[in-house]
N, C-alpha and C positions, 0 to 999 in steps of 0.2 A: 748273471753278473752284470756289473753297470758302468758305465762311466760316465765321470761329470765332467765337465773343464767351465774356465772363466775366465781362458787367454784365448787369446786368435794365432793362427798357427802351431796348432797342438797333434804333432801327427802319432795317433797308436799303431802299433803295426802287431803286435803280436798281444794273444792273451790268454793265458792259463792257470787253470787252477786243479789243482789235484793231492794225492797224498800218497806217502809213503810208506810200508808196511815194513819189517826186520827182512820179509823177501823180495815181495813186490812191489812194485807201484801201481794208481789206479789215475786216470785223468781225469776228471767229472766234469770239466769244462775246456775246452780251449777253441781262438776262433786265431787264423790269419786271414781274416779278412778277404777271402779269394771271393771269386765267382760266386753270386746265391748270398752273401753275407746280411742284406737286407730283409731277406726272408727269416731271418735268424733275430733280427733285432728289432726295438719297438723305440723309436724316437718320441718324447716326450711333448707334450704339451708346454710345459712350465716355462712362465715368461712369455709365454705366446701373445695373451692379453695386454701385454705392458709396451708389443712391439720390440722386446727384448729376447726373443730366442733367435740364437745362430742356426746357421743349416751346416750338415757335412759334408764333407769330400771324400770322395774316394780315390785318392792317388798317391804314388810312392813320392810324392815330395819335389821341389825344387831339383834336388841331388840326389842320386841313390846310387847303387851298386849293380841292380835289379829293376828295371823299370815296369816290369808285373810284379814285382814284390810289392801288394801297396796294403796302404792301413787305411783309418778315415783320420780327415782333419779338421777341426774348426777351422773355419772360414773368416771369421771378419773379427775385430775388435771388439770388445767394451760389449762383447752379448754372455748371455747363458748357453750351454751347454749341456743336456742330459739325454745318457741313451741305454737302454736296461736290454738284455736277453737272457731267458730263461736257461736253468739247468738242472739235473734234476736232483732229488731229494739224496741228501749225504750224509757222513757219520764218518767223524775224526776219530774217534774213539781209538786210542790204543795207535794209534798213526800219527807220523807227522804231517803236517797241514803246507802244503805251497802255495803260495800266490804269487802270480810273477806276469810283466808286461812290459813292454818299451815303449817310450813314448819322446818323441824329438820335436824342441823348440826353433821354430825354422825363424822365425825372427828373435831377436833380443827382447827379452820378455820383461816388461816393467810392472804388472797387478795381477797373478791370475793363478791357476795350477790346475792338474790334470791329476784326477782322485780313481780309484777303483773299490769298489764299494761292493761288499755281497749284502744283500738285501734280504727278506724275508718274504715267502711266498705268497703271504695275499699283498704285496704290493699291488698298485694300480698304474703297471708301467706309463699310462698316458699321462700320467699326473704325477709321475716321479721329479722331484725334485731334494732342495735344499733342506728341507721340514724332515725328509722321508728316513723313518728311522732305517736302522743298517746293524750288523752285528761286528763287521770292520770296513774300518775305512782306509786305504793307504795310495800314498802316494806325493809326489812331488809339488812345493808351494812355494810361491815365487813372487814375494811385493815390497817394492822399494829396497832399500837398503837394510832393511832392519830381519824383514822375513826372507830366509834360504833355507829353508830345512826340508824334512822328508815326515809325513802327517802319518802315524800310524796307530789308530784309535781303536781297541776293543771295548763292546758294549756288554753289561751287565745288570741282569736284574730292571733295564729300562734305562742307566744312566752311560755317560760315555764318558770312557777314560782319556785322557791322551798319554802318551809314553813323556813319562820326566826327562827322557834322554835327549841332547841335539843332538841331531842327524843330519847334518849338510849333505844338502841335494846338489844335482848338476848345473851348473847355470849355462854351461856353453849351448851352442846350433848343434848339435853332433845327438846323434840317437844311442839312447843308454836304457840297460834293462834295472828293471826294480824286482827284487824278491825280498818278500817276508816268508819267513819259515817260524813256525812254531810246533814245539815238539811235545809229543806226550807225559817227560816229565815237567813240561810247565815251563824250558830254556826255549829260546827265540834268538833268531839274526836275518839281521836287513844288511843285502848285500845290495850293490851299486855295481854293474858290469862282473859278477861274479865276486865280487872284490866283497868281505865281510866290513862294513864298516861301524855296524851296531850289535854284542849280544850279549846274555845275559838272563837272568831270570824273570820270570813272567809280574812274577807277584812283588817283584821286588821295583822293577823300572817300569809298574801300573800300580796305581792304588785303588788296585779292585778289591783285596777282603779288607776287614775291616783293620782297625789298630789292633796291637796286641794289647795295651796299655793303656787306658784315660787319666785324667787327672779327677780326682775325688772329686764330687761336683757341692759336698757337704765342707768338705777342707775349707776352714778359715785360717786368716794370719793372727795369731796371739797377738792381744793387746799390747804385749811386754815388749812382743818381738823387735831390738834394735837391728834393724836393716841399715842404719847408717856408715858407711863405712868411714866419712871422714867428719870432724866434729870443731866447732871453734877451739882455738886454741885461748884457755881462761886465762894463761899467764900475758898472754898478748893484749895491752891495753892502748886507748888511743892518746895520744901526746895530746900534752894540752895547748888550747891555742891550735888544732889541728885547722879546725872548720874556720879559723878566722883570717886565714890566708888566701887571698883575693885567688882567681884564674888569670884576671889578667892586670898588668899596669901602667902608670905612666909610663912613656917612652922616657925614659933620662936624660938621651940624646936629642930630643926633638925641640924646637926652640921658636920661638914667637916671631911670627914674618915682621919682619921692621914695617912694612905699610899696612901694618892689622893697626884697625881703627875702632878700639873699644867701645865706641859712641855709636860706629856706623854695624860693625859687624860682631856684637856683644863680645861678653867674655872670653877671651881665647882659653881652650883648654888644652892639653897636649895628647894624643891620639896614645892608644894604648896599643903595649903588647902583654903576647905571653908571660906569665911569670914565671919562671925558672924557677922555684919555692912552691909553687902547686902541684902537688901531685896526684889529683883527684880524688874522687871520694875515697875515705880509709875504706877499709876491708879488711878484717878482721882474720887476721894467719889458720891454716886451721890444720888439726894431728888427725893422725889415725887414731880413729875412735877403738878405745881397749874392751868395749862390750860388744863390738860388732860380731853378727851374727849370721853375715853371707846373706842373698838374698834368698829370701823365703819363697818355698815351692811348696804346690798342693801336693800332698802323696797321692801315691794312686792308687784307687778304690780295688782293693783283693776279691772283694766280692765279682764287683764287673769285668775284673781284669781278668780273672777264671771264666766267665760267661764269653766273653770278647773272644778268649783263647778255642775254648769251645765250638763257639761258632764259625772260628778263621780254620779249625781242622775239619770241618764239618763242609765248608765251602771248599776246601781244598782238596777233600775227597769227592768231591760232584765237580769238581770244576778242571782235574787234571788234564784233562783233551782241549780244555776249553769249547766243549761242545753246547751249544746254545741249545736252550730248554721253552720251548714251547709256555707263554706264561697267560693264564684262564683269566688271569686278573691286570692288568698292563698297571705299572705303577704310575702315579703322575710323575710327568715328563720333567727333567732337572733341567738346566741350559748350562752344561760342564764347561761350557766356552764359549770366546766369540765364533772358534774354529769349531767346534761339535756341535751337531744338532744330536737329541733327543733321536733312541734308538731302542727296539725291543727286538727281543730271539724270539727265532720261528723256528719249528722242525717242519716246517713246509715247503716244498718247493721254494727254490730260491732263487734271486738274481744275481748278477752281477753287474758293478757301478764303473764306470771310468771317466 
C-alpha cells in the first residue's frame, strides 16, 4: 500500500485494507503506525533530484486524544510526498473489497491532498512516484477554491477512470476517516466518518466498458434533409425608401453662435443626432419552416452495436470483483486527466499508496 501527499501537514494515523466474505472478513493489510512502522515502509526517492521531496514525521499531531496514538506527517510546504509498504498477494474475488485510512489537515490547506494508492508488485518503491501506475487511487484533494472533492480512480486495461460523481471532502483541521468499499456485484460507497456519502453502480458512475451504442460512422445527412427550423417569411417585404433613411440628423434645435465668423471659421454646420426614423438594418421576419425535419442524427450502426454489447457482457463477466489481471502486453499509456496518471493491473505482490 502507498501513500502520496502534496500538502504539508498531512497527518495519517490509521491504514487498512481488507475484504469481506457473506461469513468472514480477511485484513491483507493494515499499519497504525506504532513502534517498528519504518521497517514496514520504503520512503521514496521522487523529487529528491529537484530538492523537492519532504521528510515525515512521526507524531500524534499538534492535538490529540492519545499522545502515543501517532501517524506520519508531512512536514513542510510546497514539497512532494511518497511512501509505498508492501502486502501480500490478494484476490477479491467473490468479496467485497475495503479500503479505509484517516488522515487530518493540521493547518488550512490551500494546494495539495493526501491519496492512498494500491500499486502493483513489481513497482520500484524507491522510485515510486507520480508516473507510477496503480489499480486504485483514493482519497482527499484540496486546491483553491474550485477543487474539494474526494479522488476515487479505478484502472483498467492500462487506462484510468475517474468516478463522474462529486464527492466533497472534508476541508476542516479535525481528523476524518475515508472508506471505499466495492462489492462483488459491481455496487461501491465512499463513506466520510462512517457517514455514506457516495454509492452506486460501478459501471455506471466509471466509464470502464465500453458504450452499448455508437453512432454509424458510414451515416450521412441526406442531401434533402431540411434541418431548418425557422425560415424567412416571403410575405414579409422591405418598405420602400427603407435603406434611404439617414442613422443620424441635424439637430433642429441647434442654431448658429451669433460670433460664428464664416470667413474666419468656415461653414457652420449643425451637429447631428439620432434619428428617431432609423431603425437599423431591415431583417427580414421569419416562420416556422412547414418542412422542417428535426435535427438529423446518425443511426446507430446494429452491427457494432451487437459487437459493443457483446463485448460490454463479456467484460462484465471478467470484471465482477473488479479484480485486476496480470497484463503480458501493457497497453500504451492514455493521460485520462490532469488528476490520473497512467496505471496497469498486477496479480503481484502489491503496494499501498497514501
Amino acid at each position: 500500500m502507498a501513500i502520496r501527499g502534496g500538502s504539508s501537514f498531512a497527518l495519517a494515523a490509521l491504514l487498512a485494507l481488507a475484504s469481506v466474505a457473506a461469513v468472514a472478513g480477511e485484513v491483507f493489510f493494515q499499519e497504525k503506525f506504532e513502534d517498528g512502522w519504518e521497517s514496514r515502509w520504503v520512503k521514496s526517492d521522487w523529487k529528491k533530484d529537484e530538492n523537492m521531496a519532504g521528510e515525515w514525521n512521526h507524531t500524534s499531531g499538534k492535538w490529540n486524544g492519545d499522545a502515543e496514538d501517532k501517524g506520519i506527517q508531512t512536514s513542510e510546504d510546497y514539497r512532494f510526498y511518497a511512501i509505498s509498504a508492501e502486502y501480500p498477494e490478494f484476490s477479491n474475488k467473490d468479496k467485497t473489497l475495503v479500503l479505509q485510512f484517516s488522515v487530518k489537515h493540521e493547518q488550512k490547506l490551500d494546494c495539495g491532498g493526501g491519496y492512498v494508492k494500491l500499486l502493483g508488485g513489481d513497482v520500484d518503491q524507491k522510485k515510486f512516484g507520480g508516473d507510477t501506475p496503480y489499480s486504485i487511487m483514493f482519497g482527499p484533494d484540496i486546491c483553491g477554491y474550485s477543487t474539494k472533492k474526494v479522488h476515487a480512480i479505478l484502472t483498467k486495461d492500462g487506462k484510468n477512470h475517474l468516478i463522474k460523481k462529486d464527492v466533497p471532502c472534508e476541508t476542516d483541521q479535525l481528523t476524518h476517516v475515508y472508506t471505499l468499499i466495492i462489492r462483488p456485484d459491481a455496487t461501491y460507497s465512499i463513506l466520510i466518518d462512517n457517514e455514506e456519502k457516495q454509492t452506486g453502480s460501478v459501471y455506471e458512475h466509471w466509464d470502464i466498458l465500453p458504450p452499448k451504442k455508437i453512432k454509424d460512422p458510414e451515416a450521412k445527412k441526406p442531401e434533402d434533409w431540411d434541418d431548418k427550423e425557422y425560415i424567412p417569411d416571403p410575405e414579409d417585404k422591405k418598405p420602400e425608401g427603407y435603406d434611404d433613411i439617414p442613422k443620424e440628423i441635424p439637430d433642429p434645435d441647434a442654431k448658429k453662435p451669433e460670433d460664428w465668423d464664416d470667413e474666419e471659421d468656415g461653414e457652420w454646420t449643425a451637429p447631428t443626432i439620432p434619428n428617431p426614423e432609423y431603425k437599423g438594418p431591415w431583417k427580414q421576419k421569419k416562420i416556422k419552416n412547414p418542412n422542417y425535419q428535426g435535427k438529423w442524427k446518425a443511426a446507430f450502426d446494429e452491427a457494432e452495436k451487437k459487437k459493443e454489447e457483446e463485448e460490454a457482457a463479456k467484460a462484465g463477466e471478467d470484471d465482477d470483483d473488479l479484480e485486476d489481471e496480470e497484463d503480458d502486453e501493457k497497453a500504451d499509456e492514455d493521460k485520462a486527466d490532469s488528476d490520473a496518471e497512467d496505471g496497469k493491473d498486477s496479480d503481484d505482490e502489491k503496494h499501498d499508496e497514501l
